[in-house]
C-alpha positions, 0 to 999 in steps of 0.5 A: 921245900923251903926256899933257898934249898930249892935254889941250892937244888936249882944251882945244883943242876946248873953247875958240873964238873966232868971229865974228857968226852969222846963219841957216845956208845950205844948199849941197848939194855931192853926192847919190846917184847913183840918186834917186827922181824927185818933183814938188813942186806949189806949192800952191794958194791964192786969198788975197788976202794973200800967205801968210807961207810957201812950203810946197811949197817948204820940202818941196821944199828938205827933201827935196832934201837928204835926198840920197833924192829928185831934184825936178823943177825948177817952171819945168818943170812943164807943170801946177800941179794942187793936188788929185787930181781935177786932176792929169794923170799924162801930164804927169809921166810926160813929166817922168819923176817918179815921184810928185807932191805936190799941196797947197792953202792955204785961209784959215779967217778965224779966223786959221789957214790950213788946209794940204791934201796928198796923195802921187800915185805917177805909174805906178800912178795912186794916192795914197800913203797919204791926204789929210791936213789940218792948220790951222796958224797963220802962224808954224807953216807951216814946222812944217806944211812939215817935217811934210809933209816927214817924212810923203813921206820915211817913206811912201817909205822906210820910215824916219822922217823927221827934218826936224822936228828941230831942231839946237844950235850955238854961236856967237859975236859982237863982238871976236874978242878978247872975243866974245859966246858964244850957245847958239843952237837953230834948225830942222835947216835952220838956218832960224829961229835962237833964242839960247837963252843968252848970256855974255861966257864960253865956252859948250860941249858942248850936249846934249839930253835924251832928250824934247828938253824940256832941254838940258845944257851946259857954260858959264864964269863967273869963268873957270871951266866948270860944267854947267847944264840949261835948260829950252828951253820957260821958260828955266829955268837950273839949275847941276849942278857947279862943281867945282874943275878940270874940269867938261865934256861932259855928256851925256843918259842915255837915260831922261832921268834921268842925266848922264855927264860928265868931272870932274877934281876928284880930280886927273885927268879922269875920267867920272861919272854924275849922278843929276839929282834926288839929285845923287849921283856915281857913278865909272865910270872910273878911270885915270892917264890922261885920260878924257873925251866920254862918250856913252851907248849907246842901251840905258844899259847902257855908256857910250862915251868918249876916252881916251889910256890905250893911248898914243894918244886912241882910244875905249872902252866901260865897262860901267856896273854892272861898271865893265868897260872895253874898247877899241873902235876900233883903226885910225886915228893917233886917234879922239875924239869919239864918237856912236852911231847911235840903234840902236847899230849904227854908231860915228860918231868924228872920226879923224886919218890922216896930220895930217888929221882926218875924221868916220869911221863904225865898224860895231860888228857887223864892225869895218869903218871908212869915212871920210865926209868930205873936209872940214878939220879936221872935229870934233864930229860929231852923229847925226839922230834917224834915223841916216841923217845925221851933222851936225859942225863944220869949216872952209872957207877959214878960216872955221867952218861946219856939214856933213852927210854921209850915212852912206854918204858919198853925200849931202852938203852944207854950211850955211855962214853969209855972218857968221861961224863956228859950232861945236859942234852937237848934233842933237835927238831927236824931240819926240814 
């Protein structure tokens, strides 16, 4: 691909117009063929207020799209038991569960509700773990639902749940002639959306840092992109480049103290470091060709980027104390947009074949390539803090939506929006 057709692509994928985005919308459209049978009980609860939230459902939904688990439907449930002492294991065993989720909700009268659960394994009688309590507040019943949620994926899997996250997306809004960009963050089922920032100018390349306290992003003013950081809890805005050219993707190093980003104001894009307190750049590529999407690896010793240096965009690894660069994907017409899993095992790209762009997962110790989605023109693909889903942008029916694909391409599922079109997510680490 010659140049400046690669950097008409790039500037493709960093300019887009959309219209009004409301909350997200899951839609699972596949699972994995063996999935373990859990009962999720509506909880119990004797107010006279209705509560503001339906925890068992909200687990219920959580655990659904994991893509691990099967949950029995509530209409067939032939008890509701909201603790242990009540629970008939013959009851589940006839619905074929394998576990039960048992919960109740009690009003403190000091303005807090206190949320019971406890897990039951159906074959052996027993509880998982213990019986756990949280007093939350009413606009924190969905954080008690994901919790919940996180602590059943963890003591059944072994993996550490990731339902507590949060995601970054763009959208936009009014005349698709002169929209109205928002950075939006939301709950990683799209639920409770937050505009974060919003301009009359595009807005790209959200970014977490690593304890997920900022965000970085690109922003345009007067027509001309600069990074900012923000801090999520106050607001606060802080410009870091307003070069001459470009000044894009910027991404967090692991300890929170770098950025990586593509800079052209020496005349051609190239990725460099930024030390966030002294503000010094530091070069780590330097080529005729277009570099840029930097990503780091989960150690900080290379940074992972695109490049049509070898005739076409593919991805390569520099090595940041030696400068040493080495390609690292070889099959596909193009690979872009690259993102590590958090143990570095596996390269998560947006690979072309034959006209059509899908989201493909590399495994960095066999070199093996799978491509995970079936969807169109999938771009910017993103990585739960867990490793075990890929979020990314693609269209349907003309219209822009979010996708998750498992990364063994068994689990999927879309969160459409009934308003508008949606780009760029950016999936959070974990706050704690």
């Amino acid at each position: 691909m010659k140049k400046h057709i690669f950097l008409a692509f790039v500037m493709a994928c960093l300019t887009f117009s959309m219209s009004a985005r409301a909350q997200l919308v899951i839609e699972i459209t596949s699972g994995a063929d063996q999935l373990l049978p859990i009962a999720v009980v509506p909880f119990g609860y004797s107010g006279a207020e209705p509560l503001p939230e339906d925890v068992a459902g909200i687990v219920q939904s959580d655990l659904l799209r994991s893509g691990v688990f099967e949950t029995i439907p509530r209409e067939n449930m032939l008890s509701l038991p909201s603790s242990s002492q009540n629970v008939s294991y013959r009851d589940w065993r006839l619905l074929k569960a394998d576990y039960v989720l048992v919960g109740s909700v009690t009003d403190n009268n000091n303005g807090t509700f206190r949320v019971s659960f406890e897990l039951l394994n159906v074959l052996t009688q027993t509880r998982v773990g213990k019986r756990e309590a949280l007093d939350v507040r009413p606009s924190n019943f969905r954080d008690a639902a994901h919790y919940i949620s996180d602590k059943v994926y963890q003591q059944l899997t072994g993996i550490r749940g990731a339902f507590s996250t949060r995601i970054l997306y763009v959208t936009a809004e009014g005349d698709k002639g002169a929209p109205t960009y928002k950075l939006q963050v939301a709950d990683a089922d799209g639920y409770r959306p937050r505009v974060v920032v919003s301009s009359k100018e595009p807005i790209l390349s959200p970014s977490w840092s690593s304890d997920g306290k900022k965000i970085a992003y690109v922003m345009f003013r007067n027509r001309r992109p600069s990074i900012f950081i923000q801090e999520l809890a106050t607001g606060k805005q802080e410009r870091l480049t307003q070069f001459e050219g470009l000044n894009g993707a910027p991404a967090w190093s692991p300890d929170g103290k770098k950025l990586a980003l593509v800079l052209s104001k020496d005349n051609n894009p190239e990725i460099y470091t930024l030390d966030i307190a002294t503000r010094k750049l530091e070069r780590m590529t330097n080529h005729y060709n277009i570099d840029t999407e930097p990503t780091w690896e989960p150690d900080g010793k290379g940074i992972i980027f695109t490049s049509d240096r070898g005739g076409s965009p593919q991805i390569y690894r520099v090595d940041v104390n030696s400068k040493n660069v080495e390609r690292i994907t070889f099959e596909g017409e193009l690979n872009t947009r690259a993102r590590l899993t958090p143990d570095g095992r596996y390269l998560v790209t947006v690979q072309k074949n034959n006209g059509d762009y899908h989201v493909a997962l590399q495994d960095m110790n066999t070199g093996r390539v799978e491509i995970l989605s079936q969807t169109y023109l999938d771009e910017s693909p993103t990585i739960a803090p867990n490793g075990s889903m890929v979020m990314y942008a693609t269209s349907e029916r003309g219209k822009g939506i979010l996708a998750v694909v498992s990364v063994d391409g068994l689990v999927k599922y879309k969160l459409p929006s009934a308003d508008g079109d949606v780009r760029e997510p950016a999936w959070s680490p974990y706050f704690n």
